[in-house]
N, C-alpha and C positions, 0 to 999 in steps of 0.2 A: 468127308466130314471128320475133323481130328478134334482131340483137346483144345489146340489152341487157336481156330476156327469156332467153335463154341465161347471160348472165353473174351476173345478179342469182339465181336458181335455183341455179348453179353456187358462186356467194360464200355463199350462206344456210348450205349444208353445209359450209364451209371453217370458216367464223366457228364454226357449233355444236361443231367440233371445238380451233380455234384459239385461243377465250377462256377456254374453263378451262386447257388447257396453258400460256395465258401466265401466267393464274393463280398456275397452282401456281409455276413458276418463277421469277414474283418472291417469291412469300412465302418459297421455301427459300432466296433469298438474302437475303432479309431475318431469315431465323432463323437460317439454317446450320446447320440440324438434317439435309438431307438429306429424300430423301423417301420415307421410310418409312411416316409416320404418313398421308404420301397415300394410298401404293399398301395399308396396312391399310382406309383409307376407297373404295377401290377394291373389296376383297373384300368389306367391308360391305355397298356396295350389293349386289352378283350374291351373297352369302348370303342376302339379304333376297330377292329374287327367284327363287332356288328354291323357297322353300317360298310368296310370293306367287302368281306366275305358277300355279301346280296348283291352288291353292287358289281363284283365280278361274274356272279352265279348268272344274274337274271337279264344283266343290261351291259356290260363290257365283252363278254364274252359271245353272247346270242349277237350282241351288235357287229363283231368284228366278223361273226361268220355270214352277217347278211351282206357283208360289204365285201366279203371275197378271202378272205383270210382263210387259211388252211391251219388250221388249229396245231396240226402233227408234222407241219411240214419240216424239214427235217435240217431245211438249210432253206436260201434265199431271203426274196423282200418279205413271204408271210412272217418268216422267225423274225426279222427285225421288228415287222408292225407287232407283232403280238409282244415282246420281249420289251418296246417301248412304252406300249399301254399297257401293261402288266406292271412295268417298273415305277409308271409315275402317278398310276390308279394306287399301289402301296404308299408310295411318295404323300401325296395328297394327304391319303386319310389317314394317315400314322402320324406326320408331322405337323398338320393342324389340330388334330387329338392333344398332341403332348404341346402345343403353343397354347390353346385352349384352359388345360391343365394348371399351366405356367404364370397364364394369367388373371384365372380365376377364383381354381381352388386354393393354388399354392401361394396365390399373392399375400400373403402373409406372410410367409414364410420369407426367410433368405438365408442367406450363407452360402460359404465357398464350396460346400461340400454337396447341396442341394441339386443339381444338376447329375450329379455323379450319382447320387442314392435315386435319383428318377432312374438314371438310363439303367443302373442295374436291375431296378425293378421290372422294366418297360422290357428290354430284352432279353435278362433271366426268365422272365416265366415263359416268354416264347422256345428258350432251349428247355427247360423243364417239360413243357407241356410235347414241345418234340421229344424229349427222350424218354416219357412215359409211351408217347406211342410205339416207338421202336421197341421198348421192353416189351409192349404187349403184342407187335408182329415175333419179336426176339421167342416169346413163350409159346406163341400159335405155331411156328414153326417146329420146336421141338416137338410139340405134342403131335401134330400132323405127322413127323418123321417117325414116329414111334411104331414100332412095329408089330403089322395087321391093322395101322388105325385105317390105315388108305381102302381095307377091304369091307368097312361098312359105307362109302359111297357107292355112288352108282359105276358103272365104269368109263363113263367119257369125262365124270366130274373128275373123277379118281386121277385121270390122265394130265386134267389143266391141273388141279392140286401137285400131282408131283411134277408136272412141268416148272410151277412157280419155286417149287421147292429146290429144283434141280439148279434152277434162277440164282436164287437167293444164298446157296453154298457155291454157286461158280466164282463169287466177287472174291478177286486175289486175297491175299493176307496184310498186304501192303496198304491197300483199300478199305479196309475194315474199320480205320478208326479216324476217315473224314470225315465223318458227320459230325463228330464232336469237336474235330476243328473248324469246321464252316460256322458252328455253334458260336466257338469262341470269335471267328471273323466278324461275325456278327452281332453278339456284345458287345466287341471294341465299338462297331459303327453307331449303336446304340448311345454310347455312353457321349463319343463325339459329338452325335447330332442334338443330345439331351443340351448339350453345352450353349451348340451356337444356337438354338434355339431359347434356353434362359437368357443369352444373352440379345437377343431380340426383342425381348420383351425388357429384359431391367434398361437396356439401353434405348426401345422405342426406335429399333433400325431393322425395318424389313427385311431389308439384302441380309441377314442372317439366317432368316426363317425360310428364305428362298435358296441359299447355301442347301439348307438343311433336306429341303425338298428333290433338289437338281442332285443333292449325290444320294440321297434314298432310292431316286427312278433310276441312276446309273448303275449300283451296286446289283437291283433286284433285275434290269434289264439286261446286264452284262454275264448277270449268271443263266437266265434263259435261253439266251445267245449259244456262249461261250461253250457250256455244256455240252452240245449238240457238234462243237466243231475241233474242242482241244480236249486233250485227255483230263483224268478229274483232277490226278495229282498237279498238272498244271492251272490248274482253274485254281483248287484250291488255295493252292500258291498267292497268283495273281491278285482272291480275295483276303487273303492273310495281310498283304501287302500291302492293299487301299488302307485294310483297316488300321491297320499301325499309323500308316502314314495319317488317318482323318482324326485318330486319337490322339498322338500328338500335334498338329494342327491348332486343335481344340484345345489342349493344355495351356498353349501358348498364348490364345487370342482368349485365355476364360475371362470373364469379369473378376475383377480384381476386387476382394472384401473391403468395403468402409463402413463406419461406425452407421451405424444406423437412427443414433439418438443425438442432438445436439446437445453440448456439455452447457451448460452456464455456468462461469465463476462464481464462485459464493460473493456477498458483499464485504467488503473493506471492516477488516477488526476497526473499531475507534483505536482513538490514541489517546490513551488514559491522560497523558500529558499537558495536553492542550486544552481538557477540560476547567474552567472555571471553576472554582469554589466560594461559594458568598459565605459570608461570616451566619448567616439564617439556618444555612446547613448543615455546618458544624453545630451549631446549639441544636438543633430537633435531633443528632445523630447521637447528641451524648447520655449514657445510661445513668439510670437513674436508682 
């Protein structure tokens, strides 16, 4: 364990929390909307993860092991069925969540920038809430490492404690600071599928919503997968790469701002000119 084994560990959980808040608070000065539409993309995500989270817990997960599925398997068909139905069980409830959103709370709302202060809300508090937890494995570690703390457990707890400890400082220095890129990979996807999915609903075209679905189960399947068979810096690579690529995509194909109010011409000035004057109106006009 060095300084900068401690510091790199330490930064990875700053950063996961640090770039989506900086995030968001350039785009609200650059809209001046405030941030509402974030902190709705905020309750998006944790609405989507109530009824996610049970539904993996109690019924995807218990279902796939009665059907034969090896939870831990390490490669073959179980990692593909689990990495499928993991990816499009997220899919699902994340992206009908934020369609939901799209179409009922926020249907009032519009503008070009609306889609964008969703997905940062929607996937910033997801890297936020991950880099509070890494601070607080980040703090449990130092303190565990501290020394004589290992000698008020018992001695076989003592044994797994510094096993995990021994763990968790072998990860290279190199590797230290993907979490907060995988973070970032996943904003971008955020922000993209915020997009085509507003745009499904202003334009009343499924096949967006379903975009939005088909690369949420890919990205979340392909990192279950892929994990297990390529090293991380390639993975994280590979997921840097969708994500760019799905966020400009989405730039591209955004809905395009128009007026939201119909204008009416005011009515026609008279034309002083063309007015009549009878001789009745100049007598009652003149002062007396």
């Amino acid at each position: 364990m060095t300084g900068w084994a401690i510091f790199l560990r330490g930064l990875n959980g700053v950063l996961m929390i640090a770039v989506p808040c900086l995030a968001a608070v350039l785009l609200v000065r650059r809209t001046r909307g405030g941030f509402r539409v974030i902190g709705i993309g905020v309750a998006g995500f944790i609405l989507s993860q109530v009824g996610h989270l049970p539904f993996n817990q109690f019924l995807l997960l218990p279902g796939l092991q009665r059907w034969g599925v090896e939870l831990a398997a390490p490669a073959g068909k179980s990692l593909w069925v689990l990495g499928a139905a993991a990816g499009l069980s997220a899919g699902l409830f994340e992206e009908f969540t934020r369609y939901l959103v799209f179409r009922f709370w926020l249907r009032e709302r519009k503008g070009a920038y609306l889609p964008w202060e969703y997905g940062i809300g929607h996937g910033g508090i997801e890297a936020v809430l991950t880099g509070v937890l890494v601070l607080f494995a980040f703090v449990q570690v130092l303190v565990l490492g501290g020394e004589g703390v290992l000698a008020g457990f018992p001695v076989e707890q003592a044994k797994l404690i510094q096993s995990q400890l021994d763990a968790y400082w072998a990860v290279p220095l190199s590797q230290a600071l993907l979490g907060a890129w995988e973070r970032v990979s996943a904003l971008l996807f955020h922000l993209g599928a915020s997009v085509f999915v507003y745009k499904s609903v202003r334009e009343k075209r499924p096949r967006w919503l379903l975009i939005a679905i088909i690369g949420h189960a890919f990205l979340n399947a392909f990192a279950v997968v892929v994990v297990r068979q390529v090293g991380l810096l390639l993975m994280e690579l590979l997921l840097f790469g969708f994500g760019v690529f799905w966020v400009v995509w989405a730039w591209f194909v955004r809905p395009r701002q128009q007026a939201e109010q119909s204008w009416d011409p005011p009515p026609p000035r008279p034309n002083l000119s063309d007015r009549q004057v009878t001789a009745d109106q100049i007598e009652e006009s003149r002062y007396e």
